[in-house]
C-alpha positions as a LaTeX table, in Angstrom:
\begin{tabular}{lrrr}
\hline
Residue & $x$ (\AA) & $y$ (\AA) & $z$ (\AA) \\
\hline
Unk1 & $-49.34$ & 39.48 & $-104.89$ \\
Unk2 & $-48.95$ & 39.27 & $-108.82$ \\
Unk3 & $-51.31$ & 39.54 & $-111.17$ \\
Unk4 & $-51.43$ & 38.85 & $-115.34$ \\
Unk5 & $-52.64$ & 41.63 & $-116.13$ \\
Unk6 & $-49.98$ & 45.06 & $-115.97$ \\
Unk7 & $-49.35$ & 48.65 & $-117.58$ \\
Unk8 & $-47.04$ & 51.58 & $-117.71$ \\
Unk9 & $-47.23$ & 54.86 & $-118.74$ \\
Unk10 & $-44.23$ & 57.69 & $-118.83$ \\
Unk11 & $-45.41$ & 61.08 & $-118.89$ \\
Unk12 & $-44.41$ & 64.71 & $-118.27$ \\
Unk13 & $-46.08$ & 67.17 & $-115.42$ \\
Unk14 & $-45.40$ & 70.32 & $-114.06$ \\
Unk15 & $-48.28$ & 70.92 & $-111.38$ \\
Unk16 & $-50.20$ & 68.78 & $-109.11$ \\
Unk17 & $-53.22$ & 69.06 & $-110.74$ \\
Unk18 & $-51.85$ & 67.55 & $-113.94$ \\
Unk19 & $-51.12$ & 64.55 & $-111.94$ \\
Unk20 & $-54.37$ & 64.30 & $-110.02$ \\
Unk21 & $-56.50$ & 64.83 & $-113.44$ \\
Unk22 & $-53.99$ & 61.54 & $-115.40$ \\
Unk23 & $-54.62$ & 59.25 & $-112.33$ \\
Unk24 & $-58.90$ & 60.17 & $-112.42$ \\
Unk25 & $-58.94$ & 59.64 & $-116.35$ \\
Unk26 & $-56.83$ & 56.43 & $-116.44$ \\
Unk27 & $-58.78$ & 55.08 & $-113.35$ \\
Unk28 & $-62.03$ & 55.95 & $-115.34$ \\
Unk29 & $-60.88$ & 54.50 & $-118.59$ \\
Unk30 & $-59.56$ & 51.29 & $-116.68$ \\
Unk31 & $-62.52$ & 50.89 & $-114.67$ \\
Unk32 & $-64.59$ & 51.35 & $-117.97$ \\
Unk33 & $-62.55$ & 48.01 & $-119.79$ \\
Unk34 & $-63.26$ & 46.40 & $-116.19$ \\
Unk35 & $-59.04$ & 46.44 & $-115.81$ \\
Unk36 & $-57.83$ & 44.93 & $-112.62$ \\
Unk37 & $-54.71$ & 44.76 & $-112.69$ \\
Unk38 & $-51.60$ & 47.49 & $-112.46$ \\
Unk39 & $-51.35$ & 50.64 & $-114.01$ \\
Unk40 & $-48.17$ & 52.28 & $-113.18$ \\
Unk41 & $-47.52$ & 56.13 & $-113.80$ \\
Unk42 & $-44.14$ & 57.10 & $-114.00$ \\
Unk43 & $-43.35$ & 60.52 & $-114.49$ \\
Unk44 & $-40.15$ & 62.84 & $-112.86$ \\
Unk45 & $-40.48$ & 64.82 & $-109.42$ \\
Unk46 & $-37.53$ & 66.55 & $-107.66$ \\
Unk47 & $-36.65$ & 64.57 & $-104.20$ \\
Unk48 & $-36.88$ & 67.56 & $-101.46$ \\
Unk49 & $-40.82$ & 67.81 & $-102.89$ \\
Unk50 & $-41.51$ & 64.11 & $-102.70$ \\
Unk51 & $-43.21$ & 64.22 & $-99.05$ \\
Unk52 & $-45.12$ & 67.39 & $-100.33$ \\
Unk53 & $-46.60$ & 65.69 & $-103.42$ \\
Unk54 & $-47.66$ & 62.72 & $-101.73$ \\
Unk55 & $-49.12$ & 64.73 & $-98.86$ \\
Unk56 & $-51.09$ & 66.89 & $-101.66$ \\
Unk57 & $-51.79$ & 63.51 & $-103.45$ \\
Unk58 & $-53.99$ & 62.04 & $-100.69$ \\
Unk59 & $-55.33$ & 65.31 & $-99.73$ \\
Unk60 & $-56.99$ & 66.24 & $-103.61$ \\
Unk61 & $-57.83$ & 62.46 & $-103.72$ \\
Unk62 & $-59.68$ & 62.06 & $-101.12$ \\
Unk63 & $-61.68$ & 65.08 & $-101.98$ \\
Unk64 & $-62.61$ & 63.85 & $-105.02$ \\
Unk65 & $-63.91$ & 60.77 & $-103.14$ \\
Unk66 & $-60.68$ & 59.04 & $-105.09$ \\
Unk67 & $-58.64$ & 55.71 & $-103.48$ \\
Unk68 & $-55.59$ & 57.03 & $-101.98$ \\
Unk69 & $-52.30$ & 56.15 & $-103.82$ \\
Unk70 & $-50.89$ & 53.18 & $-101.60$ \\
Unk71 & $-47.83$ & 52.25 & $-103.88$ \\
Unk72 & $-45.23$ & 53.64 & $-105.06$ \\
Unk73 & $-41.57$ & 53.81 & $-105.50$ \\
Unk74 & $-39.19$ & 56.68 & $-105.92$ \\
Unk75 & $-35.79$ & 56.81 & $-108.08$ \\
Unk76 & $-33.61$ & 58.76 & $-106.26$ \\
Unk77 & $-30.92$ & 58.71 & $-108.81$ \\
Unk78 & $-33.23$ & 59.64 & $-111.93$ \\
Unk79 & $-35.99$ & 61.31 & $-109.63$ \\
Unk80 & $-38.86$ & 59.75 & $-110.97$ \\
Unk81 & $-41.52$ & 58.87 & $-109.59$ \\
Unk82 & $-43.70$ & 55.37 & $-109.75$ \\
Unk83 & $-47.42$ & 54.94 & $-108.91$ \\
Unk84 & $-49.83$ & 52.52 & $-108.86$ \\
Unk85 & $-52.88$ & 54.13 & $-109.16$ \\
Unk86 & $-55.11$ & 51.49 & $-109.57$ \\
Unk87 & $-56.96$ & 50.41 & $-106.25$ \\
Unk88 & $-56.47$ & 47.30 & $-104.73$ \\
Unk89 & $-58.97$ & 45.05 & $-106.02$ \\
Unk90 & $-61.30$ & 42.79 & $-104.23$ \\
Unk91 & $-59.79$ & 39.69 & $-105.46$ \\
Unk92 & $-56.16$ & 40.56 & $-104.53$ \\
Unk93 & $-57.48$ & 41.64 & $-101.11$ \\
Unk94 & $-59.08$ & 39.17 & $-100.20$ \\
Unk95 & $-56.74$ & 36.80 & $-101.20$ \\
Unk96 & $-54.42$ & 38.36 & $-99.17$ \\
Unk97 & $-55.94$ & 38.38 & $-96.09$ \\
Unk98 & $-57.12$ & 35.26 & $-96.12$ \\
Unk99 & $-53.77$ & 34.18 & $-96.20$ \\
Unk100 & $-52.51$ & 36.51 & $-93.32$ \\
Unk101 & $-55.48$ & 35.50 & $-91.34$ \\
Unk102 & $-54.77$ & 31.61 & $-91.06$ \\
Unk103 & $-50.87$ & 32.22 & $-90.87$ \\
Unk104 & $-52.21$ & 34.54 & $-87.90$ \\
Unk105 & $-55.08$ & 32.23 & $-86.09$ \\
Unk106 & $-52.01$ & 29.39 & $-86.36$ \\
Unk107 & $-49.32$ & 31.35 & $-84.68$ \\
Unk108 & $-51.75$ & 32.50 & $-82.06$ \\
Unk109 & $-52.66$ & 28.49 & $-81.87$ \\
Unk110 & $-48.78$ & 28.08 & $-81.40$ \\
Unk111 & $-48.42$ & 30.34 & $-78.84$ \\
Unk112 & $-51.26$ & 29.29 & $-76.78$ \\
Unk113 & $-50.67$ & 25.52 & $-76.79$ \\
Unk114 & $-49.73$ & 23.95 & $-73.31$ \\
Unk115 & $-47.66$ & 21.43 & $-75.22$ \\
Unk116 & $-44.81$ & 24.15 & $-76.19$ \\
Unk117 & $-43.66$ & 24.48 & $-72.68$ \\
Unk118 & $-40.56$ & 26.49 & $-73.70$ \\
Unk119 & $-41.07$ & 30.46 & $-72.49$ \\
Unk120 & $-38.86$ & 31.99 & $-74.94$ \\
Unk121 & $-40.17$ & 29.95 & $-77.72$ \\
Unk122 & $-43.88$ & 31.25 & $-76.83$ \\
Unk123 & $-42.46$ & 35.03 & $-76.28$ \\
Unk124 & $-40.88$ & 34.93 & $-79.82$ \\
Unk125 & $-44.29$ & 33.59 & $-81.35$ \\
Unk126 & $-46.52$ & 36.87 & $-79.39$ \\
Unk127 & $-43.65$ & 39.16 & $-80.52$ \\
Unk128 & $-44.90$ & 38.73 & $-84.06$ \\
Unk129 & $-46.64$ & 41.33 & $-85.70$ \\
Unk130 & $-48.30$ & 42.31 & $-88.76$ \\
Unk131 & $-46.87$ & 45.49 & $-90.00$ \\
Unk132 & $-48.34$ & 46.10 & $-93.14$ \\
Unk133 & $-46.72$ & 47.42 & $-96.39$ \\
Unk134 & $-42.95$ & 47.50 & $-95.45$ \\
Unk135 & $-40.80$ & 50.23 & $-96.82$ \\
Unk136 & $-37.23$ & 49.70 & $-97.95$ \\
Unk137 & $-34.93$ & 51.71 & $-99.81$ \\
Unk138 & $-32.36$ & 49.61 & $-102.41$ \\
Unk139 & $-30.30$ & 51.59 & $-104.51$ \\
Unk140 & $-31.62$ & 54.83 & $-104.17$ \\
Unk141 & $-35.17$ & 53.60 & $-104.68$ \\
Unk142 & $-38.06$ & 53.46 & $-102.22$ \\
Unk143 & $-39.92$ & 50.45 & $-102.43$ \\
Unk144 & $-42.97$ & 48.86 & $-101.12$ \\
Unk145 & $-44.71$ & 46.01 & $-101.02$ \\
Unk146 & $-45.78$ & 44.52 & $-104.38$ \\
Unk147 & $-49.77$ & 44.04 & $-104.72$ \\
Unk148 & $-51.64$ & 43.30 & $-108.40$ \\
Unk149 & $-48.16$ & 43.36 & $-110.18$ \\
Unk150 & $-46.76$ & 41.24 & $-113.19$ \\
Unk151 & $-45.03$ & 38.00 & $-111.99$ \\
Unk152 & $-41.70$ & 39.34 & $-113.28$ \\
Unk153 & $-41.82$ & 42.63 & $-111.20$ \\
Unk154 & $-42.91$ & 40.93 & $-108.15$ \\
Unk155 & $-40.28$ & 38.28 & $-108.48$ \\
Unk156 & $-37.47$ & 40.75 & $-109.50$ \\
Unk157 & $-38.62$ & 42.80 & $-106.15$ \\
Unk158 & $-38.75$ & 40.21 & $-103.90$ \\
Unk159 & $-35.62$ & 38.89 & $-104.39$ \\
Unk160 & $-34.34$ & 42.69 & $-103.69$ \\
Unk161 & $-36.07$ & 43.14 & $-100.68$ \\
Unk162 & $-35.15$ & 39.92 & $-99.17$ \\
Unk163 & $-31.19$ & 40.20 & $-100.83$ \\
Unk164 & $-31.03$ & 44.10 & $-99.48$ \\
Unk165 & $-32.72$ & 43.84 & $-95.88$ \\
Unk166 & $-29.90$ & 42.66 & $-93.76$ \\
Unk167 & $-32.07$ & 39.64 & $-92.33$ \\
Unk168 & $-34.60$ & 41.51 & $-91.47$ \\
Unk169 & $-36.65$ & 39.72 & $-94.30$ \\
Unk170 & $-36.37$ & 36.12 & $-94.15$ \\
Unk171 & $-38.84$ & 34.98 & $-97.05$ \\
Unk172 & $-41.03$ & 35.98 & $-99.63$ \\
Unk173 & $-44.36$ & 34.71 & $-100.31$ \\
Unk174 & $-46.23$ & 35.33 & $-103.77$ \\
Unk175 & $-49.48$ & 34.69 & $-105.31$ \\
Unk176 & $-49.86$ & 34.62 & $-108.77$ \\
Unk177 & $-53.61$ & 34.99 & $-109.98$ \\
Unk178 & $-54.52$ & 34.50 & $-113.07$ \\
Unk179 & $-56.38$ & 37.56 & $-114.49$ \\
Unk180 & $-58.89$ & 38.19 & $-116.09$ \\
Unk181 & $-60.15$ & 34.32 & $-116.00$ \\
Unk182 & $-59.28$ & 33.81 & $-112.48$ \\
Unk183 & $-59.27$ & 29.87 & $-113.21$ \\
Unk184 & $-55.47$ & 29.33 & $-111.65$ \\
Unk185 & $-53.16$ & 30.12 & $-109.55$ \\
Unk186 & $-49.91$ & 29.43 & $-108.30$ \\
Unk187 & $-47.45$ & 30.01 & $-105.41$ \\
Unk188 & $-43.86$ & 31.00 & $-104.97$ \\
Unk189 & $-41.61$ & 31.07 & $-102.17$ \\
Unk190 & $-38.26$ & 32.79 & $-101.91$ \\
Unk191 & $-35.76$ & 32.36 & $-98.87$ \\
Unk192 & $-32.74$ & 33.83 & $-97.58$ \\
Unk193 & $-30.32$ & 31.41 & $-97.62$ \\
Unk194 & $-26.90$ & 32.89 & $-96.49$ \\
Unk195 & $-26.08$ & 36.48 & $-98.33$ \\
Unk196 & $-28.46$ & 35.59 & $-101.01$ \\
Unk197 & $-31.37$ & 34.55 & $-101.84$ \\
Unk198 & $-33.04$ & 31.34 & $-103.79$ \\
Unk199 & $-36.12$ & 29.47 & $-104.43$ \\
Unk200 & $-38.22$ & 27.04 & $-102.27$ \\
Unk201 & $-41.09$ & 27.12 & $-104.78$ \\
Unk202 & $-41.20$ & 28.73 & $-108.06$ \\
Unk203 & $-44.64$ & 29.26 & $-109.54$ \\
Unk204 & $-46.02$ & 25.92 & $-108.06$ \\
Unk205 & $-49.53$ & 25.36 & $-109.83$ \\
Unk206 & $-52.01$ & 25.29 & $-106.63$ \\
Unk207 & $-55.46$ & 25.46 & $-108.09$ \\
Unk208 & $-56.58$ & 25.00 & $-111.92$ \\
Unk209 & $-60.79$ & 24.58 & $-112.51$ \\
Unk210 & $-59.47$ & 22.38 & $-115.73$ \\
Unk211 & $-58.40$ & 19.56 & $-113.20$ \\
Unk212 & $-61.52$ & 19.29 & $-111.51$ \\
Unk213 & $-61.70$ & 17.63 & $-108.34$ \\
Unk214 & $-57.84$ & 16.56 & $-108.68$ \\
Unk215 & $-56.10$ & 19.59 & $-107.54$ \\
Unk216 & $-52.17$ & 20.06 & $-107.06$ \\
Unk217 & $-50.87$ & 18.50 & $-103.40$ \\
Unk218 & $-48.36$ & 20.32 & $-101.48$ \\
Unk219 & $-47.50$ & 22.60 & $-98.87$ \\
Unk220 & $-45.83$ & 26.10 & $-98.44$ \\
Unk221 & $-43.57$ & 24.91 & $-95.49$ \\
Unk222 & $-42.94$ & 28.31 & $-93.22$ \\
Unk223 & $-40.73$ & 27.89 & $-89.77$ \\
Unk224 & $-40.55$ & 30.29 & $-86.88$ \\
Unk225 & $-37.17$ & 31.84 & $-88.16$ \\
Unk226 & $-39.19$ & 33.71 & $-91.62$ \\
Unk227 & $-40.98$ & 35.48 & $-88.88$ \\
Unk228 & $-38.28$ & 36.67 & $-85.99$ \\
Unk229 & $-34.71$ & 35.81 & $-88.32$ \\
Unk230 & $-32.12$ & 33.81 & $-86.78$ \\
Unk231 & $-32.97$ & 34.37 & $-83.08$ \\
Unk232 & $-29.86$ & 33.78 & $-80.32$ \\
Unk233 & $-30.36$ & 30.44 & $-78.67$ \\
Unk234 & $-33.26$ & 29.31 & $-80.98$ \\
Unk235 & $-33.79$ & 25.40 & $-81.68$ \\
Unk236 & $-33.24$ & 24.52 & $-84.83$ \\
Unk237 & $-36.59$ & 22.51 & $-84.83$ \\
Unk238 & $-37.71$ & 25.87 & $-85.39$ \\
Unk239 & $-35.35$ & 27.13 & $-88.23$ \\
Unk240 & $-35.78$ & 26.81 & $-92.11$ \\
Unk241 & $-33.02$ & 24.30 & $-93.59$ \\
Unk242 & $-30.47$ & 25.79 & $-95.65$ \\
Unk243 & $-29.96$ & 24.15 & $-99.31$ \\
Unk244 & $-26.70$ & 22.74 & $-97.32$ \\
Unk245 & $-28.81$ & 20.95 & $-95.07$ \\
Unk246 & $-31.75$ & 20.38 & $-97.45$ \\
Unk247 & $-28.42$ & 18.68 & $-99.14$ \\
Unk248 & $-27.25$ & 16.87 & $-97.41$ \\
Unk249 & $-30.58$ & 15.00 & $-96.31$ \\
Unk250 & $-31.59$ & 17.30 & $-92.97$ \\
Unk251 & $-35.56$ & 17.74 & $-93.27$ \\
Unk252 & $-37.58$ & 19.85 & $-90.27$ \\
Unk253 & $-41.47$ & 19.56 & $-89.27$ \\
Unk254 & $-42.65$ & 23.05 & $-90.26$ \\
Unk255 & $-44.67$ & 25.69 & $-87.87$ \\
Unk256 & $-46.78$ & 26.22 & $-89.99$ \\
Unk257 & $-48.15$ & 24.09 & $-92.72$ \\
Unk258 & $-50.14$ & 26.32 & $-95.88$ \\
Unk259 & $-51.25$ & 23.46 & $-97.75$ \\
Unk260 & $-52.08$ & 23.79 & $-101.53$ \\
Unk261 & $-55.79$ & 22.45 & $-100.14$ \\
Unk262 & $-56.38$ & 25.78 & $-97.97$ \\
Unk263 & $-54.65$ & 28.25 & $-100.75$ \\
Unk264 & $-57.37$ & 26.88 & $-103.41$ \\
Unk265 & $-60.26$ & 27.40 & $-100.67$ \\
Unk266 & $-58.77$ & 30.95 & $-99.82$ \\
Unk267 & $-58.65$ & 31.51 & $-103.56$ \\
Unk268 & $-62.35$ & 29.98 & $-104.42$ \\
Unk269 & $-63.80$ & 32.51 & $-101.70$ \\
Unk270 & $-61.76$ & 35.83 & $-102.73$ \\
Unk271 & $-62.89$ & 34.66 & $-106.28$ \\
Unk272 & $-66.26$ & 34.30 & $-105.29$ \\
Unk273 & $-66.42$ & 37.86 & $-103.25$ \\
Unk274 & $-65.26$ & 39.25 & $-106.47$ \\
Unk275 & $-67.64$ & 37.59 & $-108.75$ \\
Unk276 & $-69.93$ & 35.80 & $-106.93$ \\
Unk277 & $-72.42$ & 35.45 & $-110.18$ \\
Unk278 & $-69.65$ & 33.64 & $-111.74$ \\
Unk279 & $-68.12$ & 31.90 & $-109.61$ \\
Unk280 & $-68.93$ & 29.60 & $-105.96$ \\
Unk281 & $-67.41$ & 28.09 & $-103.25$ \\
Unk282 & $-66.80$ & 24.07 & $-102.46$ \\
Unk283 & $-67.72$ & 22.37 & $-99.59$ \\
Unk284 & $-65.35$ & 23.03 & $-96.57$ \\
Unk285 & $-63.89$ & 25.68 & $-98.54$ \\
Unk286 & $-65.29$ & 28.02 & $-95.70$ \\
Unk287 & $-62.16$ & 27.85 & $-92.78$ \\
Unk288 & $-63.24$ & 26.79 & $-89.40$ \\
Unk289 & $-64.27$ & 29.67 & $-86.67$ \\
Unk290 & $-60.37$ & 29.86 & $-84.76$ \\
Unk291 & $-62.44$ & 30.67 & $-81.77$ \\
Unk292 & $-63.50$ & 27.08 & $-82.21$ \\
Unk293 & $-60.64$ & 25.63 & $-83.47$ \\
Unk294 & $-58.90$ & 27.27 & $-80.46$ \\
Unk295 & $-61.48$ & 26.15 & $-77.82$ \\
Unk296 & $-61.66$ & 22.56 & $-79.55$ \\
Unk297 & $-58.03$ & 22.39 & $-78.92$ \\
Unk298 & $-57.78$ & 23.82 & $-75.64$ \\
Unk299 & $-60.14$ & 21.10 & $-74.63$ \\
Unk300 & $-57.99$ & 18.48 & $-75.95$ \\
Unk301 & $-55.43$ & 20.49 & $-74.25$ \\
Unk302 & $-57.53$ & 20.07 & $-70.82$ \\
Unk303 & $-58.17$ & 16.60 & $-71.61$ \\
Unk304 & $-54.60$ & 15.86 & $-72.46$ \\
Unk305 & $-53.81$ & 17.34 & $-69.03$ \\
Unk306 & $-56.24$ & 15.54 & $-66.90$ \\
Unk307 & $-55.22$ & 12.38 & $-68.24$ \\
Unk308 & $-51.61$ & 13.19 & $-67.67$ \\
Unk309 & $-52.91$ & 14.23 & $-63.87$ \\
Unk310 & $-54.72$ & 11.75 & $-63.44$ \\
Unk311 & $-52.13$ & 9.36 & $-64.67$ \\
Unk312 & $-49.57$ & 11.19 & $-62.35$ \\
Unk313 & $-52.16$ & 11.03 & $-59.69$ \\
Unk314 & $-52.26$ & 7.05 & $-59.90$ \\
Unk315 & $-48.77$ & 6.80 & $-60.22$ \\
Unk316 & $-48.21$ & 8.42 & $-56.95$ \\
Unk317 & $-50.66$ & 6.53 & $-55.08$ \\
Unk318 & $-49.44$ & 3.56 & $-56.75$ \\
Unk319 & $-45.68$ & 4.61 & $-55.79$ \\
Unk320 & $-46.98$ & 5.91 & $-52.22$ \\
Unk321 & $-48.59$ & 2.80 & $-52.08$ \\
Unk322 & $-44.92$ & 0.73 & $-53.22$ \\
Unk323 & $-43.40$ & 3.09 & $-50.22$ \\
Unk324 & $-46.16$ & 2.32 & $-47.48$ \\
Unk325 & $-45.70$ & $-1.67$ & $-48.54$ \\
Unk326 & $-41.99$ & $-1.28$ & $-48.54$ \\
Unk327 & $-41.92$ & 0.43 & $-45.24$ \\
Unk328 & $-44.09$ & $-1.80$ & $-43.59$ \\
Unk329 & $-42.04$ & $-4.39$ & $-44.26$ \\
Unk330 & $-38.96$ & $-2.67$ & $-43.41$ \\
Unk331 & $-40.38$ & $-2.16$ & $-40.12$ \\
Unk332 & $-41.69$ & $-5.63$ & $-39.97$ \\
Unk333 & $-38.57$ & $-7.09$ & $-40.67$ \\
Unk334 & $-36.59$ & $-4.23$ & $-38.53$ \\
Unk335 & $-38.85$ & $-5.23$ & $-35.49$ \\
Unk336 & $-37.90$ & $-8.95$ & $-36.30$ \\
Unk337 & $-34.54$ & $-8.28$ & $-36.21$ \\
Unk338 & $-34.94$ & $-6.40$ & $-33.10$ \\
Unk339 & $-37.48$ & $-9.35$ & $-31.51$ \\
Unk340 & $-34.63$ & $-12.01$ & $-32.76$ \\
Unk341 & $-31.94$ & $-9.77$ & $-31.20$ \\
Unk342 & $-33.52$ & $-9.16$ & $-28.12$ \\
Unk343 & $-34.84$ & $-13.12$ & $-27.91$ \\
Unk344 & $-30.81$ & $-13.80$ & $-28.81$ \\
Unk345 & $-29.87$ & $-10.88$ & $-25.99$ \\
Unk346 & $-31.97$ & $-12.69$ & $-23.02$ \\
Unk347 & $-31.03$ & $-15.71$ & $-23.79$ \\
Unk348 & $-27.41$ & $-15.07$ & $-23.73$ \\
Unk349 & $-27.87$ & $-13.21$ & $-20.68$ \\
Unk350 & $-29.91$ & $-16.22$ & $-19.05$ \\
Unk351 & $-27.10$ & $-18.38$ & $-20.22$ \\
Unk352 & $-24.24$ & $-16.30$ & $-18.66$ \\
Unk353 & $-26.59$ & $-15.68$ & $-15.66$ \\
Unk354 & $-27.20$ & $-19.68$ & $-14.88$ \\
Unk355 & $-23.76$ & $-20.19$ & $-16.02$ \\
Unk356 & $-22.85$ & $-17.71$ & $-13.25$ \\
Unk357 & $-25.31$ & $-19.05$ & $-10.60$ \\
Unk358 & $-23.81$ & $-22.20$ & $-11.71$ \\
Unk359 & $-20.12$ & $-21.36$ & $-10.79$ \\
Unk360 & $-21.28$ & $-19.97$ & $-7.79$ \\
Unk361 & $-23.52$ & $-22.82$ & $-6.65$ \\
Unk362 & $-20.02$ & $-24.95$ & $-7.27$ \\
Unk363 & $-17.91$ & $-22.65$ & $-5.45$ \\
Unk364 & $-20.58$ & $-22.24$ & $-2.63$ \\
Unk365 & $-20.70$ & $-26.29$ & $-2.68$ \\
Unk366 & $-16.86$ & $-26.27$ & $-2.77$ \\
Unk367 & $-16.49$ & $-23.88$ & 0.58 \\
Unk368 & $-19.29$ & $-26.05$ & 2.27 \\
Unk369 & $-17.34$ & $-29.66$ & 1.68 \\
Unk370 & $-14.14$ & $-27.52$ & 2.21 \\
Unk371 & $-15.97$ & $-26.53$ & 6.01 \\
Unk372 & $-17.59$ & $-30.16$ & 6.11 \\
Unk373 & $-13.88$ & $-31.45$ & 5.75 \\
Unk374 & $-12.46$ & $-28.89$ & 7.95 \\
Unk375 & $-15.13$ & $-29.61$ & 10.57 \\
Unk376 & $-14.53$ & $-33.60$ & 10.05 \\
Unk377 & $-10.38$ & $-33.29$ & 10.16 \\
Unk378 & $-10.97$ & $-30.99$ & 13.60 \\
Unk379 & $-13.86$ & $-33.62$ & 15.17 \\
Unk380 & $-11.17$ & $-37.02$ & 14.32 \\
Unk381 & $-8.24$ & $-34.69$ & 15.69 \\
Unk382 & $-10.40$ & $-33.43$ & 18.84 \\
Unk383 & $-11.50$ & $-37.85$ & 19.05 \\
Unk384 & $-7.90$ & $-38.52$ & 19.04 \\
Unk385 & $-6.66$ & $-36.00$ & 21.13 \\
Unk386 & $-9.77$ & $-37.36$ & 23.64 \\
Unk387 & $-8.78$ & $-40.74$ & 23.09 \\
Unk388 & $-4.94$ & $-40.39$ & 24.08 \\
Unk389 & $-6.11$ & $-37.96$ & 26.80 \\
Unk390 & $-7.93$ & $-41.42$ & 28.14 \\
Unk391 & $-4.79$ & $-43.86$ & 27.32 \\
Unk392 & $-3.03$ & $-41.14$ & 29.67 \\
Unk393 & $-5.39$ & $-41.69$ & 32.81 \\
Unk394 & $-6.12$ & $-45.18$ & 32.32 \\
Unk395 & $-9.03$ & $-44.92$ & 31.29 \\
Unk396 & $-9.27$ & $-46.42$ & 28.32 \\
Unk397 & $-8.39$ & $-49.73$ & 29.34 \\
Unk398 & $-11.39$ & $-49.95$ & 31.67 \\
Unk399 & $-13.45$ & $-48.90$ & 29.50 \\
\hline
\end{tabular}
């Protein structure tokens, strides 16, 4: 988070209670001017005392009903110390986590969305999570995570963390308020990109009260890979586009869309929380309930999924049905085959059978004229036989 407004101061200490008595009279004197911005105390503190000064730090601060000291960074090479010791204010804050919360309420949409059907997809989305101020040590320094700093020293920073982190820092995402008008604000995004670093959006203009109604369009495009790095075996639907692909023409839907539309209402509302004399909120500035959102699209989910049922549904009866027709007729036509075949099978068999009663009928007729011939040839030889027997007596003759 930057901020317009920033100062430093270099001084000397030798006890604790110096320190704790600079940090309530600056805080006093910037709270008195209505400052909002950073005041940075720098001052030099041997390293093997460090955890013991912040330690005593929080302790005397919080009896003096004081805000903790929540940045800081730590020279190891000079040993000097850096602290913010202004609070956070309620614009940066709010700012802040109204940003976290709709990156949040649309990864937990992500995850819970019947339509992203791959597992490890879904596990990588619920391993996410928020982990506050991160530290990292560069150079000998200890660093955290910049909040109501100048443009420059958030920039310069983010760029180290991001060029120093071994991956483990994908991108960098900064507001820049205007302050003390609060009437603009703009966005930057850094990405890795290989072993360095380089900008998506440099101080993009996202809300301005001069323009009116006509506000900046645009979108701070964020993938699944700024979240979990270059995971093994993850699509590339899901990874940020190098400047090689970017390129060379290769464009990719992003997870999550933070359009310049939702960073102007999350920056009317912190605006208004901050000053809310000065300064309102616009219609549908106010982000829907995620509860809602989230049942809303579960039900389109449900929906979605009976129609697809019931669509399946009819397209198995309608196929079942296809099969049942198809088998009917199968079987119709099997049975006709079988009728024909068996019609075909008597018939032959009646034909060879009256063929063969046929053949037997003519040999049967054969053997009888062969017997009637027989029968006739023995009768004319047993008449002649008779006959000459008659000659022989004499018979014949008188006859």
């Amino acid at each position: 988070m930057a901020s317009q407004n920033s100062s430093a101061v270099m001084r000397d200490f030798s006890t604790i209670e110096e320190i704790i008595q600079c940090i309530f009279d600056t805080r006093q004197e910037a709270y008195n001017r209505e400052f909002a911005g950073q005041l940075i105390l720098g001052f030099h503190w041997q390293a093997s005392q460090l955890d013991e000064l912040l330690e005593q730090l929080d302790a005397r601060l919080a009896e003096l009903d004081e805000p903790k000291i929540h940045r800081f960074e730590y020279d190891y090479e000079s040993e000097t110390v850096y602290l913010d010791i202004m609070g956070e204010s309620e614009l940066h804050y709010q700012v802040q986590a109204g940003i976290r919360r709709y990156i949040e309420d649309r990864l937990a949409e992500l995850a819970t969305l019947a339509t992203m059907d791959d597992p490890e997809i879904r596990h990588l989305i619920r391993s996410i999570k928020e982990r506050g101020t991160v530290l990292i040590k560069h150079e000998s320094k200890i660093r955290k995570q910049a909040d109501s700093e100048s443009r420059q020293h958030v920039e310069r920073k983010t760029r180290q963390y991001i060029d120093s982190s071994d991956g483990k820092i994908q991108v960098g995402l900064i507001i820049d308020l205007q302050y003390p008008g609060i009437k603009k604000a703009r966005v930057s995004l850094l990405a890795a990109d290989g072993s360095s670093s380089s900008w998506v959006q440099h101080s993009d203009l996202f809300h301005d009260d001069d323009l009116g109604r006509q506000q900046p369009a645009g979108q701070v495009a964020l993938y699944l890979s700024d979240f979990v790095g270059l995971a093994p075996g993850m699509p590339a639907a899901f990874c940020r586009p190098s400047t090689a692909e970017v390129a060379a023409g290769i464009t990719r839907n992003p997870t999550i869309a933070l359009t310049y539309e939702r960073l102007g209402a999350i920056f009317r509302e912190a605006r208004h929380l901050h000053r809310p004399t000065e300064f309102t909120t616009e219609p549908g500035d106010e982000e829907a309930n995620p509860y809602e959102v989230a049942e809303r699209r579960m039900t389109e989910v449900r929906n979605e999924e009976r129609v697809e049922s019931e669509r399946r549904v009819a397209e198995a009866r309608n196929e079942e049905r296809v099969e049942s027709g198809r088998r009917v007729a199968e079987a119709r036509n099997e049975e006709r085959v079988e009728s024909e075949r068996r019609v075909a099978e008597a018939r032959n068999e009646e034909r060879i059978e009256a063929e063969r009663r046929v053949a037997e009928a003519r040999i049967e007729m054969d053997r009888q004229m062969a017997e009637m011939e027989r029968r006739m040839a023995e009768m004319e030889r047993r008449m002649a036989a008779e006959i000459e027997r008659r000659v022989a007596e004499g018979r014949l003759d008188a006859e």
